[in-house]
C-alpha positions as CSV (number, residue, x, y, z in Angstrom):
1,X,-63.9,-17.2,11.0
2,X,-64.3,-14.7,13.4
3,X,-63.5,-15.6,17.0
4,X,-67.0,-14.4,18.0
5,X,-68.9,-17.2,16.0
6,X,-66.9,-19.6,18.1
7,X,-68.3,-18.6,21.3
8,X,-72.1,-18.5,19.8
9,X,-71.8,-21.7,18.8
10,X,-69.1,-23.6,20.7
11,X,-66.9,-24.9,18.4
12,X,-64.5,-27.1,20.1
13,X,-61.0,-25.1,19.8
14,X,-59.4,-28.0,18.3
15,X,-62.3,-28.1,15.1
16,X,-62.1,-24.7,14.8
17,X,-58.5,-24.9,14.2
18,X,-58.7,-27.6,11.6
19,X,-61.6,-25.9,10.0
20,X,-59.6,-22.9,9.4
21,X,-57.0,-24.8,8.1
22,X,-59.2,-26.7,5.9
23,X,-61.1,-23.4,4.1
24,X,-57.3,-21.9,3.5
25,X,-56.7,-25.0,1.7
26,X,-60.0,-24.7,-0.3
27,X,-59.3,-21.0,-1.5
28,X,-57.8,-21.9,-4.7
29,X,-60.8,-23.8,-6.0
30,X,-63.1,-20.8,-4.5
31,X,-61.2,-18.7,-6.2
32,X,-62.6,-20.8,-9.4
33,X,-65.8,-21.4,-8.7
34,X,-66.3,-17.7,-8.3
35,X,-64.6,-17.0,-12.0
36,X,-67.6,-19.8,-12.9
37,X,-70.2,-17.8,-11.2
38,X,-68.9,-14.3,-12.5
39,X,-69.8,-16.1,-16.4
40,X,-72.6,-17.4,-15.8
41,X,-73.7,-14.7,-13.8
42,X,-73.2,-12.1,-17.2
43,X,-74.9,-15.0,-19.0
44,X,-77.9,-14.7,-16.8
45,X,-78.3,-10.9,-16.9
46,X,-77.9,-11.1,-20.8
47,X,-80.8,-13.5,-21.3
48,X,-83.1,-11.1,-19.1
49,X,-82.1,-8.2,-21.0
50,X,-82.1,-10.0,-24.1
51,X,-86.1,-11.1,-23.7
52,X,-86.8,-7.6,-22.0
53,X,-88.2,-8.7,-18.3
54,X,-90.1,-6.0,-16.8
55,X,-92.8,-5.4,-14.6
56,X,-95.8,-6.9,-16.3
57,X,-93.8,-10.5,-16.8
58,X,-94.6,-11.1,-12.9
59,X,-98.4,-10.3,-12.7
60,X,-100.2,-13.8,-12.3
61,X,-103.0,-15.1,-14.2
62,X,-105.7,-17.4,-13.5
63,X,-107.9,-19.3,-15.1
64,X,-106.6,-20.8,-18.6
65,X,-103.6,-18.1,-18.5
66,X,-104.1,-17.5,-22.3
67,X,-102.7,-13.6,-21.6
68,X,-99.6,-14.8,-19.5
69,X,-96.7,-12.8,-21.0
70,X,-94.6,-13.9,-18.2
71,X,-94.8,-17.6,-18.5
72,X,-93.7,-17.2,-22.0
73,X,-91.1,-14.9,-21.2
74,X,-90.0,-17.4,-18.4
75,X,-89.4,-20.1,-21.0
76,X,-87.6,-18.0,-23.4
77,X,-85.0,-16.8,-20.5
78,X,-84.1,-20.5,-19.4
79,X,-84.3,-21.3,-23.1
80,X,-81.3,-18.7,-23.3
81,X,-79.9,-19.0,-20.2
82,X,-79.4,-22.7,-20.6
83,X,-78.8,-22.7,-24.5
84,X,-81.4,-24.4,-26.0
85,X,-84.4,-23.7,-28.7
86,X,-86.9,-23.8,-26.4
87,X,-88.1,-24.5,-22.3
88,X,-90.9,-25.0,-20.5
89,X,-91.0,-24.0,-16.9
90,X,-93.7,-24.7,-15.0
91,X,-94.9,-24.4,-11.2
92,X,-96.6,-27.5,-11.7
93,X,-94.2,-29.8,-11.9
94,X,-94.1,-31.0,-8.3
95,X,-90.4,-32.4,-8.1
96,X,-87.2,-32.9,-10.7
97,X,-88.8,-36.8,-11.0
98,X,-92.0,-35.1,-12.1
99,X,-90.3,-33.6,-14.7
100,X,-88.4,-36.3,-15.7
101,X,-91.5,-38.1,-16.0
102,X,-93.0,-35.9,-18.3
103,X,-89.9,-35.7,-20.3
104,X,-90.3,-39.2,-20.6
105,X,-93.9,-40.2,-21.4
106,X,-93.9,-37.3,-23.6
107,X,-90.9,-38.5,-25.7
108,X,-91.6,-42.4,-25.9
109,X,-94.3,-44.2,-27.9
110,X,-95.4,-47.9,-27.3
111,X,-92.6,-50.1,-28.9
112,X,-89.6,-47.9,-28.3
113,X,-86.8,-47.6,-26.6
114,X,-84.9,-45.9,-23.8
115,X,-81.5,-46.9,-22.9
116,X,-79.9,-45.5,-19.6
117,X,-75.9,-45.6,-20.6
118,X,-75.0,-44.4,-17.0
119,X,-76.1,-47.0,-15.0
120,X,-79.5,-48.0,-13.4
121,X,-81.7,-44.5,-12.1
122,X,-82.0,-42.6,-9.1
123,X,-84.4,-44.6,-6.9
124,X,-87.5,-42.4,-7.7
125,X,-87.3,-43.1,-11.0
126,X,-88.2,-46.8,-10.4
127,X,-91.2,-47.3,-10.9
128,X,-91.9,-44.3,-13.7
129,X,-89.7,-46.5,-15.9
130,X,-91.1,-50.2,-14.0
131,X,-88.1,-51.4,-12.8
132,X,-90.1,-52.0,-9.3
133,X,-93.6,-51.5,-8.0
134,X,-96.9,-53.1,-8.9
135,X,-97.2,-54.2,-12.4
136,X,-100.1,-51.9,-14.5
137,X,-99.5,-49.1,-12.4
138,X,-98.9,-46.8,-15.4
139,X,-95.1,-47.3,-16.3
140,X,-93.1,-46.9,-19.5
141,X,-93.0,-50.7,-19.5
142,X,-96.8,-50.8,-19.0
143,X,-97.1,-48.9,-22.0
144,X,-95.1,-51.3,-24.1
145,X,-91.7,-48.9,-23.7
146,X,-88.4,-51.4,-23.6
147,X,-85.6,-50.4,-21.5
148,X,-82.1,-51.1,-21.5
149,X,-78.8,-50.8,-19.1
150,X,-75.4,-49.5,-19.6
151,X,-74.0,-50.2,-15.7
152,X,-70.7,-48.2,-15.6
153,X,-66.9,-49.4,-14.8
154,X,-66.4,-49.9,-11.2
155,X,-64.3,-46.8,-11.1
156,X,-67.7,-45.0,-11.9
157,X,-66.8,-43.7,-15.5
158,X,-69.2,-45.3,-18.5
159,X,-68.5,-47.8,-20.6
160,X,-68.1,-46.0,-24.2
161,X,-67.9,-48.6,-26.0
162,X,-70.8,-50.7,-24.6
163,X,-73.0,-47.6,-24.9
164,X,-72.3,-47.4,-28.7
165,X,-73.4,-51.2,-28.8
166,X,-76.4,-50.5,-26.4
167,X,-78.1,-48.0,-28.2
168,X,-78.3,-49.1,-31.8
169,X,-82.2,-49.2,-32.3
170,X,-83.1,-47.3,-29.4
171,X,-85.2,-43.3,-29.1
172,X,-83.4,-42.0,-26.4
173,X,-80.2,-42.7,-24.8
174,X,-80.5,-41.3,-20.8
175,X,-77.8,-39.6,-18.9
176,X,-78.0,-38.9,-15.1
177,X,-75.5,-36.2,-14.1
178,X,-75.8,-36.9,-10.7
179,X,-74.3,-39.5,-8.7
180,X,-77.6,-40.7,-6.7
181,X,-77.1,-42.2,-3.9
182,X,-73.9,-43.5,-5.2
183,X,-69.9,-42.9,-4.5
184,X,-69.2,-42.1,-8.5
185,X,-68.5,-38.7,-9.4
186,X,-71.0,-36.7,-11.0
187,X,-70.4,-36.7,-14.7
188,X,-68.8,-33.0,-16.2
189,X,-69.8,-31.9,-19.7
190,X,-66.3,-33.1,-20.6
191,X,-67.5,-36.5,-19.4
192,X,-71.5,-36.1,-21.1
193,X,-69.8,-34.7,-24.6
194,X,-67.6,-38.8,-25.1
195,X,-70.8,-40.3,-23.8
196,X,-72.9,-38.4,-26.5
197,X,-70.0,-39.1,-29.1
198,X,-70.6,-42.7,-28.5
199,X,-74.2,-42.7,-28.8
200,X,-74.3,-41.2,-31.7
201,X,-71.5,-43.2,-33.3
202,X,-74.1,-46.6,-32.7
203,X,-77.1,-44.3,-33.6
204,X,-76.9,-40.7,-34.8
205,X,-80.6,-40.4,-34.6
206,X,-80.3,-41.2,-30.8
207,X,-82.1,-38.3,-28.4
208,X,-79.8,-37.7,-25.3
209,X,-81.9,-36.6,-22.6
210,X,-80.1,-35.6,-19.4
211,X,-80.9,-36.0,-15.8
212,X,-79.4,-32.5,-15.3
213,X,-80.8,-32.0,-11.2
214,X,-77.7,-30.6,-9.2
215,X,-75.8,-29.4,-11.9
216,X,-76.6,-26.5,-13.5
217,X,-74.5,-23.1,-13.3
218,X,-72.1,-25.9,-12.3
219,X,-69.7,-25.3,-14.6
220,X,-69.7,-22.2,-17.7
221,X,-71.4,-24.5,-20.1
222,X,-74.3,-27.0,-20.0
223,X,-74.5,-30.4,-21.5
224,X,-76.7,-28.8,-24.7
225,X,-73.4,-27.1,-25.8
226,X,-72.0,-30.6,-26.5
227,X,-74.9,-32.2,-28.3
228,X,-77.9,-32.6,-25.6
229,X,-81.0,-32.7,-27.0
230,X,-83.0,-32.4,-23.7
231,X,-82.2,-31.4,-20.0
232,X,-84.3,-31.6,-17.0
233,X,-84.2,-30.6,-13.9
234,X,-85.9,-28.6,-10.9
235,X,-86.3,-25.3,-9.6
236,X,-86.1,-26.2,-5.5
237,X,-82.5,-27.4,-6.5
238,X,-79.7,-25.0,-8.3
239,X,-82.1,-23.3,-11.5
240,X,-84.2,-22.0,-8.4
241,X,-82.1,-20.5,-6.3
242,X,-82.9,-20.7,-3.4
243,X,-86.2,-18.5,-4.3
244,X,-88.6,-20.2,-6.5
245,X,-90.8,-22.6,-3.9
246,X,-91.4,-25.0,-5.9
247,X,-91.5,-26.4,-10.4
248,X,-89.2,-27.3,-12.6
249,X,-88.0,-27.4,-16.6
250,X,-87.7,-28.9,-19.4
251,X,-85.4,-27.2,-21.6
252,X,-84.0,-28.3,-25.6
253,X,-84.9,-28.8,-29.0
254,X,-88.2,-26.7,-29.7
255,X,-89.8,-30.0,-31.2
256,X,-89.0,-32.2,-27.9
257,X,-90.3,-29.3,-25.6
258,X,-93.4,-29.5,-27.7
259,X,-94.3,-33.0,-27.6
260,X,-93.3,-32.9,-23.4
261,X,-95.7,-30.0,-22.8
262,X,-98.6,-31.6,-24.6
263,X,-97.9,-34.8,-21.9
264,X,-98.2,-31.7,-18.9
265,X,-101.1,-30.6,-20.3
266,X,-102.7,-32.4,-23.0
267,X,-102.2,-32.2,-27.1
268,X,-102.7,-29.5,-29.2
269,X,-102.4,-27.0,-26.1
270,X,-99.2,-27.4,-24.8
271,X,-97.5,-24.3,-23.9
272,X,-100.4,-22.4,-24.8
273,X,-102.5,-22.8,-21.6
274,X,-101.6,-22.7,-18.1
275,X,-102.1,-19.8,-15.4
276,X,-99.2,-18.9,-13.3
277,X,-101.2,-18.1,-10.1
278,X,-98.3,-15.3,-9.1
279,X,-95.5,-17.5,-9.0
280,X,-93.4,-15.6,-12.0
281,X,-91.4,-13.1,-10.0
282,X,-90.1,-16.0,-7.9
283,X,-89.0,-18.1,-10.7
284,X,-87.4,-15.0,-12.7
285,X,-85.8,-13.8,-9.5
286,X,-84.4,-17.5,-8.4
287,X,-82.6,-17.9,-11.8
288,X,-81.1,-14.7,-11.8
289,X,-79.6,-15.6,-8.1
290,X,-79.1,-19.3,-9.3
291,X,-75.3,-18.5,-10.5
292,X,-73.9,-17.1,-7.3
293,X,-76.1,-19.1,-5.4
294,X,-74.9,-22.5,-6.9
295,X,-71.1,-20.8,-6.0
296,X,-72.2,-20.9,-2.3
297,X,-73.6,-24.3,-2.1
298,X,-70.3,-25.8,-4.6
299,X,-68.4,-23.4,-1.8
300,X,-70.0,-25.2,1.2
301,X,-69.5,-28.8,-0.6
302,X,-65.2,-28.0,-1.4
303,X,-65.4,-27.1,2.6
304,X,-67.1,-29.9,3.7
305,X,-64.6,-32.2,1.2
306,X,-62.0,-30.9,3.1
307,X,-63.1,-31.2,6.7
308,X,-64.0,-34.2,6.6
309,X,-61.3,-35.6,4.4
310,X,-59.2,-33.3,7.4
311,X,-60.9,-35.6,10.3
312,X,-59.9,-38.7,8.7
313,X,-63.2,-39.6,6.6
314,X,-63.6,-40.6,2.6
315,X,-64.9,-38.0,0.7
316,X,-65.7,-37.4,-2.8
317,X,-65.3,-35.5,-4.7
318,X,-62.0,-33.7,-3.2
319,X,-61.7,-29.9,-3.1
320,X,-59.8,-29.7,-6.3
321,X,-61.3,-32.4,-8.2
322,X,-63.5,-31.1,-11.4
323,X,-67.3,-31.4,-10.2
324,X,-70.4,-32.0,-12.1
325,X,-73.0,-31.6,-9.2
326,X,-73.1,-29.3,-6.0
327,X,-73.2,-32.4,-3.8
328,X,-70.1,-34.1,-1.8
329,X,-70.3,-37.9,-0.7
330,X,-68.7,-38.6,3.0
331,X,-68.0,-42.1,3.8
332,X,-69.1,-42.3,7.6
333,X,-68.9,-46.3,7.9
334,X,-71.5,-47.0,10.5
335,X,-75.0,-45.6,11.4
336,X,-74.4,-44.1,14.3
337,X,-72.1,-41.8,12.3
338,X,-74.4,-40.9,9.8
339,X,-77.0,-40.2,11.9
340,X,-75.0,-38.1,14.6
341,X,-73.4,-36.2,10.7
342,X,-77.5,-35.4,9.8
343,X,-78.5,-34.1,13.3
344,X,-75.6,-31.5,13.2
345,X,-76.4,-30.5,9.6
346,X,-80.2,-29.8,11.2
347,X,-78.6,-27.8,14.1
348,X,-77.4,-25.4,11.3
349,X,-80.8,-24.9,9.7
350,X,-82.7,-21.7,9.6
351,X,-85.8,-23.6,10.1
352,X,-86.5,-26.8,12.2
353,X,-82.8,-26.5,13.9
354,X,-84.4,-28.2,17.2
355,X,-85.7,-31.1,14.7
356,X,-84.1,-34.4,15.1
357,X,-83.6,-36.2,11.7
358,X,-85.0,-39.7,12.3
359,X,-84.6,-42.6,9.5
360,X,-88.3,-43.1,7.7
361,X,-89.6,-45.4,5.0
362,X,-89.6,-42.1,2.3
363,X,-91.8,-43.0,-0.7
364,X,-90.2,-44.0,-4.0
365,X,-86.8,-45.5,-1.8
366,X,-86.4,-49.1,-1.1
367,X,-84.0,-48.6,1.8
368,X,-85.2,-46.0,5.2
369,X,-83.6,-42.9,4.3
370,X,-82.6,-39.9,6.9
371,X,-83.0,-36.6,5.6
372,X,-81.2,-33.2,7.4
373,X,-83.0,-30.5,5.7
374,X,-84.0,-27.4,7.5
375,X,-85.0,-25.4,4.7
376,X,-87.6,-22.3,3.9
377,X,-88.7,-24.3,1.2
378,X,-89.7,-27.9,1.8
379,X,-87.5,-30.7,0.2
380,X,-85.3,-27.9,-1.5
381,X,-81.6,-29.3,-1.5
382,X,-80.3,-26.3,-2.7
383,X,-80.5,-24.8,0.6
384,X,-78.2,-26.8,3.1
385,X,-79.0,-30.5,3.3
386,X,-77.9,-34.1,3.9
387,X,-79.5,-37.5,3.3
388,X,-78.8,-41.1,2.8
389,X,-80.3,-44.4,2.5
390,X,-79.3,-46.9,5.8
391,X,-77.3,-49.2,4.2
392,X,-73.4,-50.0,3.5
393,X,-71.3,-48.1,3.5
394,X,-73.3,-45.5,5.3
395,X,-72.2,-42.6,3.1
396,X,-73.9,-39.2,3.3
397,X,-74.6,-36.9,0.2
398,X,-74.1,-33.5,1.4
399,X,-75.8,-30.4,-0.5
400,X,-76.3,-27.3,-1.0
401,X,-76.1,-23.8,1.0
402,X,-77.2,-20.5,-0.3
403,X,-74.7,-18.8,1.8
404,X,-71.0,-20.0,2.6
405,X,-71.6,-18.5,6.0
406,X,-74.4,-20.3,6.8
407,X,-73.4,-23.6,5.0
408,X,-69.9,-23.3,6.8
409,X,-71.3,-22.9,10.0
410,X,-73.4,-26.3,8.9
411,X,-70.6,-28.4,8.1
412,X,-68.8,-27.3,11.3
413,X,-72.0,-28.5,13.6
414,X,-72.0,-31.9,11.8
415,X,-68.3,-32.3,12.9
416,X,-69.1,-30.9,16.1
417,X,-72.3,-33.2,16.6
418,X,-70.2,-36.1,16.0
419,X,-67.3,-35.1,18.1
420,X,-69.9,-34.6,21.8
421,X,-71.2,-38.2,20.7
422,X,-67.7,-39.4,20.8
423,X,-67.8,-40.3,17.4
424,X,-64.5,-38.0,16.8
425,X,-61.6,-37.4,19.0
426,X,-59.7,-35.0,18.2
C-alpha cells in the first residue's frame, strides 16, 4: 500500500504493518480468484455477443412494454450467462426475498410440498413460508403448502442421508447457498451437486431450487451445471454489479420460469408484458462487470479473513478455504466489538462515511440488526458492507467491495475503529 494512503487516513503504523503482511499472504488465492474472474469474464462477453446486444436493447418502454426487445434480450443473456433454458430478470422485483417469493408461490400448489434440506431460511424468508408472523397473512402455509426441515450437522455440512429420507413425496427440495446469519460455510457447487444427488436418489422428480444470492461468478460454474432446476438471486448483490439499482432473476428450466413469471405478473402474460422504464442498459452493463466485480468483493473478503484472523479474531471462511459466497464471518465476541467493526466499515464508504451505524428493529428480523453500508445503491451488499443481528456470538458478515482499493481501505478502518476504542492493542 502506498505510504501516502497511510497518512490520509492514519493508519496506526503497527496495522499497517500487519495489513501488509496479511494481503502478501492472500496473493495466492488472488491469484485464483482472478483465473475465476478471467472465465467467467469470456463467459460473459460470449453470451452478449452470442444474443447480439446493441443499441436498441437499452431504449426503455412504457406502458405494457409489448415492443421491449431488451427485456427479452436481458433474459436470454443471464439465461446463457448462467446456463439455464430460460430467465426472467426484472426491475421489479424489489429484493432477492422478493424473488424468492415469486419463485415460490409460482412453483407450489395447495397440498404440496417444500422441503428446505439446508437448514431452516434466512430470516426474511419467515414469514413468506409461515414459520413466524400473523397467521392468514398470505403464506405458503396459508395456502395449504406443507414444509419440511433438513437442519444440518453441527459442523455446518448437510445431512445426505436425512435429505434423501426428507424429500420422498415432496415438489421442491430448497438449497440456500449462503450462510445467513450463520458461522457455516457457504455451500460450493461441489457441495450443491451431493446434496442434489441425494434428493434425487429419495425423489428423482424432486425440483431443486437454489437460494443462489452472494454466490454467483463465485466460482467457474453455477449450481445448474450439476442438476439445478431453478436459481434466484438479486441484482443489488453479485449479478448486478455494482451497476444495476435495483431487480433481480429467476433463471432455469424454461417450464419453471414460465409458471414464476405468470405469479410476477399474472397467467397467460407472463414474460410477455412488462415495460422496462429505461432500466436495461444498467442491468446489461452490471452483468457484464459482475465477474470482475465479484473478484473484488471475494478479494476484499480473503483480506479481511486474514486481518482479522492476523489480530487474533475467528474468521470464516479462511483465505484459502474453497468459498461459495463473497461474504466472510468475524467472530467479534461482544457488542461493543461489533459495533465499533460496523462504524469503521461506514468510515470507508463512498456515501454516508460520517453515518453512525446504530442497531434498529429491521423488518423481517427477529433480533435488532446493525447494518454498515454506505453504498450508491441503497441496501446493495455488493458494494462494501457489514451487518449482524445482536445476539451471541456477536459475529459480523462482512461483504462485498467493487474495488480492492476501496474495500481494503474498509477493512483497514474497521481494525483501526476498533483499535482508538481500545478494543485492540496492538
Amino acid at each position: 500500500m502506498n505510504s501516502k494512503i497511510h497518512e490520509l487516513y492514519k493508519f496506526s503504523p503497527k496495522l499497517v504493518e500487519i495489513a501488509e503482511t496479511a494481503e502478501k499472504n492472500c496473493m495466492d488465492a488472488f491469484a485464483r480468484t482472478d483465473a475465476v474472474a478471467e472465465y467467467n469474464g469470456a463467459k460473459v462477453l460470449k453470451a452478449f455477443a452470442d444474443n447480439k446486444v446493441n443499441e436498441s436493447c437499452f431504449y426503455e418502454s412504457t406502458g405494457y412494454g409489448y415492443t421491449d426487445i431488451g427485456r427479452d434480450v436481458i433474459d436470454s443473456v443471464f439465461a446463457q450467462a448462467l446456463g439455464t433454458e430460460d430467465a426472467l430478470v426484472r426491475f421489479n422485483f424489489v429484493s432477492g426475498t422478493h424473488a424468492l417469493s415469486v419463485a415460490l408461490f409460482g412453483v407450489l400448489r395447495t397440498g404440496e410440498k417444500m422441503v428446505s434440506i439446508t437448514g431452516k431460511p434466512y430470516d426474511t424468508l419467515e414469514e413468506v413460508i409461515g414459520l413466524s408472523g400473523e397467521k392468514g397473512n398470505g403464506s405458503l402455509m396459508d395456502f395449504g403448502v406443507e414444509y419440511g426441515q433438513v437442519d444440518l450437522n453441527e459442523d455446518g455440512t448437510p445431512k445426505l442421508d436425512e435429505i434423501t429420507k426428507a424429500v420422498k413425496g415432496a415438489k421442491i427440495a430448497y438449497i440456500q447457498r449462503s450462510r445467513g446469519y450463520s458461522l457455516r460455510g457457504a455451500f460450493t457447487v461441489a457441495d450443491i451437486e451431493k446434496m442434489i444427488k441425494a434428493a434425487k436418489l429419495g425423489n428423482p422428480d424432486i425440483i431443486i431450487m437454489i437460494d443462489n444470492c452472494y454466490g454467483e461468478f463465485i466460482e467457474e460454474r453455477e449450481p445448474t451445471s450439476v442438476g439445478a432446476d431453478i436459481i434466484i438471486g438479486s441484482l443489488i448483490k453479485n449479478a448486478g454489479g455494482g451497476i444495476a439499482r435495483t431487480g433481480g432473476y429467476i433463471a432455469g428450466r424454461k417450464d419453471l420460469v414460465e409458471l414464476c413469471s405468470y405469479r410476477l405478473t399474472c397467467v397467460g402474460m407472463g414474460k410477455e408484458v412488462g415495460c422496462t422504464l429505461g432500466m436495461n442498459r444498467e442491468m446489461l452493463l452490471g452483468l457484464f462487470f459482475a465477474p470482475d466485480v465479484v473478484a473484488n468483493a471475494v478479494k476484499t473478503s480473503i483480506f479481511a479473513s486474514e486481518l482479522f484472523t492476523m489480530l487474533g479474531f475467528e474468521c470464516s471462511p479462511r483465505k484459502d478455504d474453497a468459498r461459495g459466497d463473497i461474504i466472510t464471518a468475524v467472530k467479534l465476541g461482544d457488542e461493543e466489538k461489533l459495533c465499533a467493526f460496523c462504524c469503521g466499515i461506514q468510515k470507508g464508504a463512498p456515501v454516508d462515511s460520517y453515518v453512525v451505524p446504530e442497531p434498529w428493529d429491521m423488518p423481517g428480523y427477529t433480533s435488532k440488526v446493525i447494518m454498515a453500508a454506505g453504498a450508491f445503491t441503497g441496501g446493495a451488499s455488493i458494494e462494501l458492507s457489514a451487518d449482524a443481528p445482536l445476539r451471541e456470538p456477536y459475529a459480523v458478515w462482512m461483504q462485498g467491495g467493487i474495488t480492492f482499493t476501496s474495500g481494503r481501505l474498509g477493512v483497514m478502518l474497521a481494525a483501526q475503529e476498533m483499535i482508538d476504542k481500545g478494543l485492540i492493542s496492538l
